[in-house]
DOLUMNU-693600 format. One record per atom (N, C-alpha, C, O): residue in three letters; x, y, z. Coordinates in pm, whole numbers, padded with zeros to 5 digits, always signed. Layout:
AlaXYZ...
This chain:
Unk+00537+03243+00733Unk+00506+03184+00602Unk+00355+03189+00579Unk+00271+03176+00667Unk+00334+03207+00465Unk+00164+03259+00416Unk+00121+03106+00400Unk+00197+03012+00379Unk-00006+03102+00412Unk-00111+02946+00416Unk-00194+03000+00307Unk-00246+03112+00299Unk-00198+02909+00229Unk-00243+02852+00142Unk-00425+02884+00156Unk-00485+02803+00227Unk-00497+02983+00100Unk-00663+02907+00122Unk-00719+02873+00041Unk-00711+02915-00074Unk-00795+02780+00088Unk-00821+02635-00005Unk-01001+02701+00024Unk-01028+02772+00121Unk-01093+02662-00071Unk-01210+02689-00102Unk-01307+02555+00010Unk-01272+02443+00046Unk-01384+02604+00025Unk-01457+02503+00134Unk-01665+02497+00090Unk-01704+02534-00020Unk-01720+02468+00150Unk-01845+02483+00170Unk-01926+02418+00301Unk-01909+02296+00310Unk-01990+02462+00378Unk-02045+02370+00466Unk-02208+02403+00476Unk-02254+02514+00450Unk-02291+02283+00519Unk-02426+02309+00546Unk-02477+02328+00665Unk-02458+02250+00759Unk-02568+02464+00673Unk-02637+02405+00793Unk-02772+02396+00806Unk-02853+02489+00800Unk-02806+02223+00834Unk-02921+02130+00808Unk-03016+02179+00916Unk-02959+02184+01026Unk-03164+02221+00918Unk-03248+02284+00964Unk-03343+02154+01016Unk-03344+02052+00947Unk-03411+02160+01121Unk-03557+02107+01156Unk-03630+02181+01242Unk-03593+02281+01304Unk-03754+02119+01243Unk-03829+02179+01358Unk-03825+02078+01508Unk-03855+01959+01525Unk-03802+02126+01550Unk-03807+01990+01708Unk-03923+02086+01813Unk-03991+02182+01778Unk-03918+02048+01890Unk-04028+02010+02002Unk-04024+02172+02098Unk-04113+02225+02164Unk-03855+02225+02066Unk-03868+02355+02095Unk-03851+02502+02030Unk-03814+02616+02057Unk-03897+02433+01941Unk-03880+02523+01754Unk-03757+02495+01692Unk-03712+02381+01704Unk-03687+02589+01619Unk-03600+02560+01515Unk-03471+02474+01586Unk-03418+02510+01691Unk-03440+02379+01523Unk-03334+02300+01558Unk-03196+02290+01472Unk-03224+02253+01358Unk-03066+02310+01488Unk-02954+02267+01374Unk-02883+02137+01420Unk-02855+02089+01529Unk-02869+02106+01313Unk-02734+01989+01316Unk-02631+02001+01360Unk-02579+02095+01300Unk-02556+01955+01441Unk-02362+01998+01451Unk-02358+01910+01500Unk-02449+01856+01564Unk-02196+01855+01470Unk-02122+01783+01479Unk-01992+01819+01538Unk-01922+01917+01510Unk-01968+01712+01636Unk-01799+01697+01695Unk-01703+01667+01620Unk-01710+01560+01560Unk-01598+01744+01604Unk-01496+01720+01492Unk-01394+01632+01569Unk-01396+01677+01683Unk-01328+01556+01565Unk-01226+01454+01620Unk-01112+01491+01675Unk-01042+01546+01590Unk-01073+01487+01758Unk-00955+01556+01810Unk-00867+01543+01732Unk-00799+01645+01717Unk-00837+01448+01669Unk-00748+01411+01499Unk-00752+01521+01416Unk-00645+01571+01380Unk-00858+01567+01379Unk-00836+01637+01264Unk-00749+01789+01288Unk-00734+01826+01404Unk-00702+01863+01191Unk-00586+01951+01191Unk-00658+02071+01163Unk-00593+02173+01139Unk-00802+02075+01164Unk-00890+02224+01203Unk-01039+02198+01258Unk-01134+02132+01216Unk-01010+02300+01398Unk-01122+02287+01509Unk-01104+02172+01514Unk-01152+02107+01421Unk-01037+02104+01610Unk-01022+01978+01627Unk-01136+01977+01809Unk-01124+02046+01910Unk-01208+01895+01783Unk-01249+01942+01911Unk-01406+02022+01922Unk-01489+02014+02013Unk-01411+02106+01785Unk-01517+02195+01810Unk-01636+02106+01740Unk-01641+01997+01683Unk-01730+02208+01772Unk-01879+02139+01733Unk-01902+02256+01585Unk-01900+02379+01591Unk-01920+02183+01479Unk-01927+02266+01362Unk-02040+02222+01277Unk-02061+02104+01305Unk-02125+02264+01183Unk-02147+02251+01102Unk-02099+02099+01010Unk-02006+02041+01067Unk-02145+02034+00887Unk-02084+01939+00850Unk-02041+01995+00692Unk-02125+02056+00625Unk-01911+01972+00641Unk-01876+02115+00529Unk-01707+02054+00521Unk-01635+02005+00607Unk-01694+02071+00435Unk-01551+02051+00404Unk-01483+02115+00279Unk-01535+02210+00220Unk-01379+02067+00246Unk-01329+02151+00120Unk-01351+02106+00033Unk-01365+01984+00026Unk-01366+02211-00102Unk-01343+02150-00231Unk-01273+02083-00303Unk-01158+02116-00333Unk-01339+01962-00350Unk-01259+01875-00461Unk-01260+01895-00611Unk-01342+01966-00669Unk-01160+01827-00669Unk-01133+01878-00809Unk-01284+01852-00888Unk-01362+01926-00948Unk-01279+01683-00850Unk-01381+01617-00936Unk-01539+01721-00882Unk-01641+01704-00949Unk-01544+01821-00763Unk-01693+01915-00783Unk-01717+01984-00886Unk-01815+02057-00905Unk-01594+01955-00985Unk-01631+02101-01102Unk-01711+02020-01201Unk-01722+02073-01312Unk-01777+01888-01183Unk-01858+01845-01252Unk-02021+01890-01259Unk-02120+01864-01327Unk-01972+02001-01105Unk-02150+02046-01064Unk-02255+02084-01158Unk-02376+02068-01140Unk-02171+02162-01304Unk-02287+02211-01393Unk-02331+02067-01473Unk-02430+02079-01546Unk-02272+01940-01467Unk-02354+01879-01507Unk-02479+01756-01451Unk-02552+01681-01516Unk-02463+01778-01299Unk-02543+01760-01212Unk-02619+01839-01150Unk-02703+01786-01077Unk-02617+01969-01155Unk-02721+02032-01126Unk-02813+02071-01186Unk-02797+02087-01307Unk-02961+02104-01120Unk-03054+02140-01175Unk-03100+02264-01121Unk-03098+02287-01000Unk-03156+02372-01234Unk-03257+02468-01120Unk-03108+02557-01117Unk-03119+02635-01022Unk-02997+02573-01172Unk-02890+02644-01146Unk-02846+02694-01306Unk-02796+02608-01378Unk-02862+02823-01357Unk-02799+02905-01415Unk-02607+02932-01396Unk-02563+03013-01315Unk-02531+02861-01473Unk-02403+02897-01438Unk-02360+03031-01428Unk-02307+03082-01330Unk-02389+03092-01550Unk-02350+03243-01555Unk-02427+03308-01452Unk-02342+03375-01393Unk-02524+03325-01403Unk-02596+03381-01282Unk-02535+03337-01124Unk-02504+03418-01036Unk-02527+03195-01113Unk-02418+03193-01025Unk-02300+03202-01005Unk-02258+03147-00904Unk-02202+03274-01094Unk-02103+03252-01130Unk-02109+03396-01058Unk-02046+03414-00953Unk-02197+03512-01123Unk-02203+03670-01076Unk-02265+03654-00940Unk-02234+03756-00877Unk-02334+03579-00870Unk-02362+03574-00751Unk-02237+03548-00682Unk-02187+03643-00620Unk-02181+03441-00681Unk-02062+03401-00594Unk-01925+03475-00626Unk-01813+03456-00577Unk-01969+03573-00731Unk-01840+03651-00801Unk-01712+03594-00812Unk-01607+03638-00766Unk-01732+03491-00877Unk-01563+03416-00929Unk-01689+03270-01034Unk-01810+03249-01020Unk-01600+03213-01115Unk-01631+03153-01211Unk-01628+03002-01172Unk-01540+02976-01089Unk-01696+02906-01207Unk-01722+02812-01169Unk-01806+02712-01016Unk-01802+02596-00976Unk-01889+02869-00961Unk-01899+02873-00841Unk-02024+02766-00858Unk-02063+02721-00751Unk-02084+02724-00960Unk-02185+02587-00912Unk-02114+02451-00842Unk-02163+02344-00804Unk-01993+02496-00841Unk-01900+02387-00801Unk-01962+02381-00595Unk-02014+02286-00537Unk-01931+02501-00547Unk-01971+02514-00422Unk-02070+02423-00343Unk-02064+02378-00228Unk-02205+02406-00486Unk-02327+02354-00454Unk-02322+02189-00413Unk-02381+02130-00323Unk-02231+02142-00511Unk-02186+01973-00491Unk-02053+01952-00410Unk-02002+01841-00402Unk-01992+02077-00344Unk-01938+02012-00233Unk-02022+02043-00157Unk-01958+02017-00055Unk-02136+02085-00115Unk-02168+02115+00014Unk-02299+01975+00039Unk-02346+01947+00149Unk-02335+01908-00083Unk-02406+01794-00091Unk-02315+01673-00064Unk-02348+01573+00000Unk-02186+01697-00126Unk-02089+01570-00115Unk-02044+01529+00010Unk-02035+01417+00060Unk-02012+01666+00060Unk-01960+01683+00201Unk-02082+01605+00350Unk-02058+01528+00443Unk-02199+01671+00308Unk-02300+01632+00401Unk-02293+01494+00390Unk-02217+01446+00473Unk-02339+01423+00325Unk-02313+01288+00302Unk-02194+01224+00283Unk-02211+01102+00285Unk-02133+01242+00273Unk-01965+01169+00354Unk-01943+01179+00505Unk-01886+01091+00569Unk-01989+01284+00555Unk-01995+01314+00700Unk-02078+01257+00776Unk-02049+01173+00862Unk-02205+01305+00745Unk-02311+01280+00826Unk-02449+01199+00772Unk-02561+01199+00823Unk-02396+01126+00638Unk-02470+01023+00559Unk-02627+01101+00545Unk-02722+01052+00606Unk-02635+01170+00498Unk-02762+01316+00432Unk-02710+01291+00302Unk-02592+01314+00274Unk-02823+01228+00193Unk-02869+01274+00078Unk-02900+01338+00016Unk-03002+01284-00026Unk-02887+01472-00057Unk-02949+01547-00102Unk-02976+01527-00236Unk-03019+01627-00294Unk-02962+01427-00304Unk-02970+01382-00458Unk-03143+01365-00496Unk-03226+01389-00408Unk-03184+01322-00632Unk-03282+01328-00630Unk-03394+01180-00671Unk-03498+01169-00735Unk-03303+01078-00592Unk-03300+00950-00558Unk-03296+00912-00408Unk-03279+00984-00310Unk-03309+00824-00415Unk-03237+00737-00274Unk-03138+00708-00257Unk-03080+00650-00349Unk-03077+00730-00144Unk-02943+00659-00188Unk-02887+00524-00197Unk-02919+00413-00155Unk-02768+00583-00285Unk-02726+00434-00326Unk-02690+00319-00261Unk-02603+00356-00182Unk-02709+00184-00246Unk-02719+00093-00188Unk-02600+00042-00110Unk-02617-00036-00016Unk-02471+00089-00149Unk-02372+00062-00124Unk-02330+00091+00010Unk-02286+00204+00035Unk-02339-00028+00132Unk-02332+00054+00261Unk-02165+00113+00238Unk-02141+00190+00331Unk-02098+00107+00185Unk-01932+00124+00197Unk-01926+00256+00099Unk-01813+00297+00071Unk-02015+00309+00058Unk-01984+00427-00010Unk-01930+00513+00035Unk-01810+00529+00017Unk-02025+00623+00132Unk-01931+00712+00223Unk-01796+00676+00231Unk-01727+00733+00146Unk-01737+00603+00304Unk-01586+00541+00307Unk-01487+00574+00191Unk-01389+00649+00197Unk-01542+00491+00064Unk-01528+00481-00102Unk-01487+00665-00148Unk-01384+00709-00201Unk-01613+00740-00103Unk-01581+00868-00153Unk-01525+00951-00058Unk-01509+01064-00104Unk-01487+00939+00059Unk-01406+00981+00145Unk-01267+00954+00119Unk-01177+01034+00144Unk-01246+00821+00059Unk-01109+00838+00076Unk-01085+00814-00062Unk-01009+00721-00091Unk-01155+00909-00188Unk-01076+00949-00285Unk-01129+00810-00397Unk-01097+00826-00515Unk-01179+00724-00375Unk-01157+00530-00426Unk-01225+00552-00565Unk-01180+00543-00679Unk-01400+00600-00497Unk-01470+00638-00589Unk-01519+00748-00598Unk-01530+00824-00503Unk-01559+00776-00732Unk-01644+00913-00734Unk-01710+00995-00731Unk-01805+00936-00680Unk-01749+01112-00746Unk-01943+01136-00719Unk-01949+01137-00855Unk-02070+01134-00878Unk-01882+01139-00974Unk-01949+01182-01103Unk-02032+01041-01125Unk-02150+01025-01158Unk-01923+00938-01094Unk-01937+00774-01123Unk-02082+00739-01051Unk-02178+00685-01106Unk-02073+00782-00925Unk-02151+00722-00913Unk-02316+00789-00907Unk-02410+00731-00852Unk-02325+00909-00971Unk-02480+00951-01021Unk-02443+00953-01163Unk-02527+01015-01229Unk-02369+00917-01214Unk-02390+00833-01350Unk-02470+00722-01337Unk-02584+00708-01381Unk-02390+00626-01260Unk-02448+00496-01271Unk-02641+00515-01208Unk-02745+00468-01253Unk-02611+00617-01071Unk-02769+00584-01043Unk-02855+00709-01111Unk-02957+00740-01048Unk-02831+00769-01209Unk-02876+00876-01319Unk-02971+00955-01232Unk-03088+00973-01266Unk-02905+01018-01086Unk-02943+01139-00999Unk-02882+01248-01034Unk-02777+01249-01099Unk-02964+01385-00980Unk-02944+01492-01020Unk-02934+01568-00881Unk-02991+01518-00784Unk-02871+01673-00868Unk-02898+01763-00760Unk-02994+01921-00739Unk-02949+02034-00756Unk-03084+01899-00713Unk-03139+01990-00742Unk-03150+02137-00660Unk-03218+02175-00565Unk-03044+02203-00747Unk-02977+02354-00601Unk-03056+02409-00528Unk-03014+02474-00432Unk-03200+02397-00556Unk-03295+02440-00487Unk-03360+02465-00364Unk-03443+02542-00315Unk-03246+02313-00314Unk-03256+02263-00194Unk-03156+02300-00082Unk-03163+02256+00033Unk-03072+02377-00125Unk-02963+02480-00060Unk-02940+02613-00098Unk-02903+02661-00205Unk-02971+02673+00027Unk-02952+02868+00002Unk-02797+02899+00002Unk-02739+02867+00105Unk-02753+02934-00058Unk-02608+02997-00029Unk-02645+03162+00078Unk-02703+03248+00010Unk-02620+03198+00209Unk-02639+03282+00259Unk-02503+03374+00345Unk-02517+03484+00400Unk-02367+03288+00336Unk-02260+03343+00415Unk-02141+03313+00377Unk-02118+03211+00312Unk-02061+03386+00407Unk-01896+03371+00297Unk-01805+03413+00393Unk-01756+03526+00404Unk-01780+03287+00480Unk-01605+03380+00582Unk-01518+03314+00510Unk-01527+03210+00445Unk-01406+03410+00536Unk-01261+03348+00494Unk-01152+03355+00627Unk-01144+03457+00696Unk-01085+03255+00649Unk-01005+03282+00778Unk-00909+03308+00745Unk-00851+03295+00638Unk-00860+03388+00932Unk-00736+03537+00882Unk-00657+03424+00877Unk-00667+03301+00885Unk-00540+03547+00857Unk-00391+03519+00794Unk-00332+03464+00950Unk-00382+03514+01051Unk-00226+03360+00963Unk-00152+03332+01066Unk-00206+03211+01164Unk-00172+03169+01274Unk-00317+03172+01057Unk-00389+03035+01101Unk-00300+02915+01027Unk-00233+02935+00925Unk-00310+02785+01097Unk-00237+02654+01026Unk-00282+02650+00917Unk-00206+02645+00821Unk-00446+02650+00898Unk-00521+02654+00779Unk-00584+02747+00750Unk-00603+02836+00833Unk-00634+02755+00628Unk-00690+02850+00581Unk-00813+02860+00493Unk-00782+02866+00374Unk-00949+02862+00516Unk-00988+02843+00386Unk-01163+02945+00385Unk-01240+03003+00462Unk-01149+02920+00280Unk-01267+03060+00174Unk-01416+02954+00164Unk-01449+02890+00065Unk-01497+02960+00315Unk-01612+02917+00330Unk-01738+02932+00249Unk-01789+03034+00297Unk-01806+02894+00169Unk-01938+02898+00124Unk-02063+02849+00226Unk-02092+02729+00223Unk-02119+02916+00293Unk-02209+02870+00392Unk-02350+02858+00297Unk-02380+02948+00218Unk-02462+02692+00320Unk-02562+02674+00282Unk-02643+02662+00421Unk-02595+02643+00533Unk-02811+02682+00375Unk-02884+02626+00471Unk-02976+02542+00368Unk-03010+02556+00251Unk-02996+02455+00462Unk-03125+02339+00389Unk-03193+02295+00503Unk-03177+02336+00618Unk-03257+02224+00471Unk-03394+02157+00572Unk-03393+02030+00537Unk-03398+01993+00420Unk-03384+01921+00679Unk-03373+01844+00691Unk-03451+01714+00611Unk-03568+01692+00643Unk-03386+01623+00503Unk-03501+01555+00435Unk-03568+01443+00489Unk-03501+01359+00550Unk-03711+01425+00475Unk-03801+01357+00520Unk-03735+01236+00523Unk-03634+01230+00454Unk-03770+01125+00595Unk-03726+00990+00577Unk-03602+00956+00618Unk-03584+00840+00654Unk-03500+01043+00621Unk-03364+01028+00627Unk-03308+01030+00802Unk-03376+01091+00884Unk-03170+00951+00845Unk-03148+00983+00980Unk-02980+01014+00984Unk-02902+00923+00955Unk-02937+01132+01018Unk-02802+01141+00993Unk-02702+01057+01081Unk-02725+01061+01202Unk-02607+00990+01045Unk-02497+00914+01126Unk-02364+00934+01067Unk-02316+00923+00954Unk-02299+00984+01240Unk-02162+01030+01216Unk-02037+00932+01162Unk-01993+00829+01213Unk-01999+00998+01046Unk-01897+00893+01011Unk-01760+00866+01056Unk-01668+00855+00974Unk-01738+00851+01217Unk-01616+00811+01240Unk-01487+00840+01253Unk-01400+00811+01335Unk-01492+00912+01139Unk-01323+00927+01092Unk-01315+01104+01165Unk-01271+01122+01278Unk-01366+01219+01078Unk-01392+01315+01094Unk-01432+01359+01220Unk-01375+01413+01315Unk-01581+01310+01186Unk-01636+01352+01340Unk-01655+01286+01444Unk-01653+01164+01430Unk-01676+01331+01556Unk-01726+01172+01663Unk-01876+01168+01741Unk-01932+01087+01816Unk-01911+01301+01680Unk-02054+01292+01777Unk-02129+01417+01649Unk-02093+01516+01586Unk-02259+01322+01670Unk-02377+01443+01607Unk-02468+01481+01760Unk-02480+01418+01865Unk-02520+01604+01716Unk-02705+01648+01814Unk-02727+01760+01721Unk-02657+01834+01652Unk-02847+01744+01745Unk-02943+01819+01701Unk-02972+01937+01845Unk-02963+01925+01967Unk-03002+02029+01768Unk-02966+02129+01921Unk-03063+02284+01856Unk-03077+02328+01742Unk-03109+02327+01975Unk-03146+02483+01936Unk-02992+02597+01912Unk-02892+02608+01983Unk-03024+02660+01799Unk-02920+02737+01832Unk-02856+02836+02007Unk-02750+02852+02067Unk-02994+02874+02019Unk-02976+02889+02173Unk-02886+02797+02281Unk-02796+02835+02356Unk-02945+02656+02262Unk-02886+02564+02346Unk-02781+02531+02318Unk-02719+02455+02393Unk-02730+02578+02204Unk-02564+02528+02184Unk-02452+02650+02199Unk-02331+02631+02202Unk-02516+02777+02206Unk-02452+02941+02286Unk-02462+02893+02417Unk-02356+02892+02480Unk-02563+02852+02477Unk-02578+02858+02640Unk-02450+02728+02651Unk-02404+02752+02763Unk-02384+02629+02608Unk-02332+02517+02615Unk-02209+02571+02604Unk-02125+02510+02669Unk-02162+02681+02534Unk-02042+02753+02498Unk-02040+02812+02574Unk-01939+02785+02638Unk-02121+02928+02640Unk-02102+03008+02702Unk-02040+02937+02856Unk-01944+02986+02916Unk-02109+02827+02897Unk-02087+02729+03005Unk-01939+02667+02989Unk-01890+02604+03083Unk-01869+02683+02871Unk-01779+02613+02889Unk-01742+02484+02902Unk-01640+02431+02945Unk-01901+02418+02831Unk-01927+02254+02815Unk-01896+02225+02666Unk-01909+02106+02637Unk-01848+02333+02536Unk-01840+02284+02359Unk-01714+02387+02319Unk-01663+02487+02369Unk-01704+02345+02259Unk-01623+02453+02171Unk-01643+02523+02034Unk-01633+02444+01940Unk-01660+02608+02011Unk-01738+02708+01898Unk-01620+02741+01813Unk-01533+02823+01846Unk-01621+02714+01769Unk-01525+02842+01644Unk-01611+03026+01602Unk-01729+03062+01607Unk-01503+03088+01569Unk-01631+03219+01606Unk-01726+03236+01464Unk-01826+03304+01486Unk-01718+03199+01359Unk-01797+03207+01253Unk-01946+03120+01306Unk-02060+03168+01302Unk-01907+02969+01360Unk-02048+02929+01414Unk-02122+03023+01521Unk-02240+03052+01542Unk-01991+03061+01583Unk-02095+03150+01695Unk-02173+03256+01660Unk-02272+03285+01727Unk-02132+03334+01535Unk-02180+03436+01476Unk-02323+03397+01413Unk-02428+03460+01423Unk-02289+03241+01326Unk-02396+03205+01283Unk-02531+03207+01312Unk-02634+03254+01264Unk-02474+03099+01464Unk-02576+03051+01592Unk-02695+03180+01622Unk-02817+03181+01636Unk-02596+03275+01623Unk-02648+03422+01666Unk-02783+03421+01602Unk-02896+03421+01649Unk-02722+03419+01447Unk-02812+03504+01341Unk-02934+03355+01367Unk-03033+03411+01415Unk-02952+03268+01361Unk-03008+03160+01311Unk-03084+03173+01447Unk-03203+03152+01420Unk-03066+03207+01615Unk-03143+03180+01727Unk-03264+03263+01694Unk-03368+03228+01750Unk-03269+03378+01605Unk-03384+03455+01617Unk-03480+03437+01492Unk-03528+03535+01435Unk-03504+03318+01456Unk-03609+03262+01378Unk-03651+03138+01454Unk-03577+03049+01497Unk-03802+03148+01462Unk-03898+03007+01556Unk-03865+02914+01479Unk-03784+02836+01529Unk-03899+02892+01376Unk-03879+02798+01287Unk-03797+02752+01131Unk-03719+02831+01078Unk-03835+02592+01062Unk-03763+02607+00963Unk-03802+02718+00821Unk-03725+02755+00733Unk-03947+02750+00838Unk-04013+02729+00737Unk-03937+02940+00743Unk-03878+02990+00648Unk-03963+03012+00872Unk-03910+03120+00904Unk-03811+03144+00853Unk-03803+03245+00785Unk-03663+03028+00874Unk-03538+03071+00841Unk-03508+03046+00730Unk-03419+03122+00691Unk-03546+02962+00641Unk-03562+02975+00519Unk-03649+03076+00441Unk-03616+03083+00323Unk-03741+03149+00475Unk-03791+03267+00407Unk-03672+03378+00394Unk-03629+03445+00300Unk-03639+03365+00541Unk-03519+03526+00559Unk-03432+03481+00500Unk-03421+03525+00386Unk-03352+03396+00535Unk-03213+03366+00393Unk-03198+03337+00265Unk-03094+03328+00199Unk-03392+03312+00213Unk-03384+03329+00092Unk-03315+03417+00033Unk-03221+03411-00047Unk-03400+03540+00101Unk-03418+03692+00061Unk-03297+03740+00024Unk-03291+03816-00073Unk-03132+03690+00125Unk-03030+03728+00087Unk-02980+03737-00033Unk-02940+03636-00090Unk-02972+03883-00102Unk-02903+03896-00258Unk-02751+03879-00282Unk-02676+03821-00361Unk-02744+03962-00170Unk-02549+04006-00147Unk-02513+03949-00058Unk-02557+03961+00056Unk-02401+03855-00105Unk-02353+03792+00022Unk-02196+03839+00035Unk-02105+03789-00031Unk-02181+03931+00119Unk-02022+04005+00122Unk-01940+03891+00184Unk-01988+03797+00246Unk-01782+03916+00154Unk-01688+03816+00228Unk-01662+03882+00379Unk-01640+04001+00402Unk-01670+03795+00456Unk-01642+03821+00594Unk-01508+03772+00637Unk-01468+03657+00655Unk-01456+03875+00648Unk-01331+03885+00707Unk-01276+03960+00834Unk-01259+04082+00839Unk-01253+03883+00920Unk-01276+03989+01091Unk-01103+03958+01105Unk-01023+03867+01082Unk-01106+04125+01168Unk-00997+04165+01263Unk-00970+04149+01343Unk-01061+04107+01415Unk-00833+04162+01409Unk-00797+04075+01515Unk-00718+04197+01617Unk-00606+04215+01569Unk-00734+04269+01718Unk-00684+04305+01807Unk-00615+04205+01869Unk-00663+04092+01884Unk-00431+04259+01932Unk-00385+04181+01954Unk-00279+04246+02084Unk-00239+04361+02067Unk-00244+04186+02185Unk-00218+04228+02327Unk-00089+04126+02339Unk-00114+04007+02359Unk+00073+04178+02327Unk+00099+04103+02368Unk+00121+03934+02300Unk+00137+03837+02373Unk+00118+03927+02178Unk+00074+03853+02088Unk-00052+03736+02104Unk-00055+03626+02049Unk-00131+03781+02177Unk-00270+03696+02223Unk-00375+03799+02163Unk-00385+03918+02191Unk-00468+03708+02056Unk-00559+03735+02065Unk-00655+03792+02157Unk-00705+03709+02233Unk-00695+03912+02171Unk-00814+03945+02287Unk-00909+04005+02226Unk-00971+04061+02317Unk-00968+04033+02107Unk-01095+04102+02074Unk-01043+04058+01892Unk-00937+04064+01830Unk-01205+04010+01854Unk-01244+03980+01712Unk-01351+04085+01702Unk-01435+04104+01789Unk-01341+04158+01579Unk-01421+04257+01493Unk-01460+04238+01372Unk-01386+04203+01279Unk-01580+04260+01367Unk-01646+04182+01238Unk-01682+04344+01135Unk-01708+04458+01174Unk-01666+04281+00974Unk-01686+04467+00939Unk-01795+04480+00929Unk-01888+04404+00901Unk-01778+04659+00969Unk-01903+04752+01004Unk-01872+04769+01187Unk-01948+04854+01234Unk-01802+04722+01267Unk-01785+04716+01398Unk-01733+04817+01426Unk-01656+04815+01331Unk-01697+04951+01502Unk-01677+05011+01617Unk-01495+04970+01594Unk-01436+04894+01670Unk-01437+05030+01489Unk-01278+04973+01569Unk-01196+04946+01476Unk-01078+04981+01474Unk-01284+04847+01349Unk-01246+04745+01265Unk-01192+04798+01138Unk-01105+04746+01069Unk-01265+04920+01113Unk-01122+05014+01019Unk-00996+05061+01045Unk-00917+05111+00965Unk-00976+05029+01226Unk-00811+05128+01254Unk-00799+05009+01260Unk-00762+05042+01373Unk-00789+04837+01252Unk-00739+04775+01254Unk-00628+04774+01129Unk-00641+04873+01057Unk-00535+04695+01094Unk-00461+04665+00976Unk-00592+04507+00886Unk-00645+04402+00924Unk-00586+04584+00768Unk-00659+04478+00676Unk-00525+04403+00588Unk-00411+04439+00561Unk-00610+04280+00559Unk-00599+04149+00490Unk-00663+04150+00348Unk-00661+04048+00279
């Protein structure tokens, strides 16, 4: 039976630490019903009420992002990947403080209240400026779930301290991309392979100010969709396109 894919976005929040560039990730809960277990990014799926994004964003051309993300309504992407951070990992990206309400997160997690409602009431804006759109996987066919990733990067905001919310996840660190491959590779985390791919690309910039220049630059962001060699019905080799292989595979 075919799965359903559902549209997603996730961030990944940048600093500088003590041994150059640092990311955010988070432990996903053994509860939850994808990567349960793994250390991911903080990102979730799209909600209805994000298609309010063109009237909270700033600094965003609809029709221009609409041909960037090639499908229509794609400023939507931008306010889940702000909504998401802050339901998760309590990160603001608005262009306020946030709102006072320690029970919010909770409130917009479980559907109660809204994001339109509530940057109405505190008359914040999001300003896209502050997130690169740089990567687009979609996961294969024959997974429980399924869904059509929008990957952001941003840089960590001044003043702010992220805390894991509980439900979702159970653990944050801040980590070199390096140090969280060497942790996988050890057999101490669990990766999903899009982070690992990520990790890759993201270990070979020193800093934030670095990895944000290079992913500016990104114009074209193709959908990534990897092949699956299969032995026996076990997975044993993932191919990413352009790979050595990945055209005699069967496509999706």
């Amino acid at each position: 039976m075919s799965v359903a894919l559902q549209d997603a976005a996730t961030v990944v929040l940048l600093r500088d630490g003590s041994q150059g560039l640092e990311v955010l990730m988070a432990k996903r809960s053994a509860s939850t019903r994808f990567s349960a277990g793994a250390f991911v990014f903080p990102g979730g799926a799209v909600d209805p009420g994000d298609s309010i994004a063109p009237d909270v964003c700033v600094g965003l051309e609809s029709d221009q992002c609409d041909a960037r993300f090639g499908e229509a309504g794609a400023a939507r992407f931008y306010l889940t990947a702000a909504r998401e951070l802050y339901e998760e990992v309590g990160i603001w990206l608005f262009d306020g403080p946030p709102p006072g309400d320690p029970q919010l997160r909770r409130k917009l997690h479980a559907g109660a209240l809204s994001l339109a409602r509530v940057l109405d009431d505190c008359g914040q804006r999001l300003d896209a400026q502050v997130l690169h759109y740089f990567s687009f996987w979609t996961t294969p066919p024959m997974m429980p779930r399924r869904y059509r990733t929008r990957f952001f990067v941003g840089q960590m905001p001044h003043g702010q301290t992220p805390k894991v919310d509980a439900v979702e996840l159970t653990e944050l660190c801040w980590t070199t991309p390096q140090q969280m491959l060497q942790r996988q590779r050890a057999g101490e985390v669990d990766l999903i392979f899009p982070t690992v791919k990520e990790l890759q690309r993201l270990s070979q910039y020193a800093s934030v100010e670095q990895a944000l220049s290079a992913l500016r630059e990104i114009d074209e962001v193709p959908e990534i969709r990897t092949r699956h060699r299969l032995e026996n019905g076990r997975r044993v080799l993932i191919l990413m396109p352009g790979e050595p292989g990945y055209e005699d595979l069967p496509a999706w």
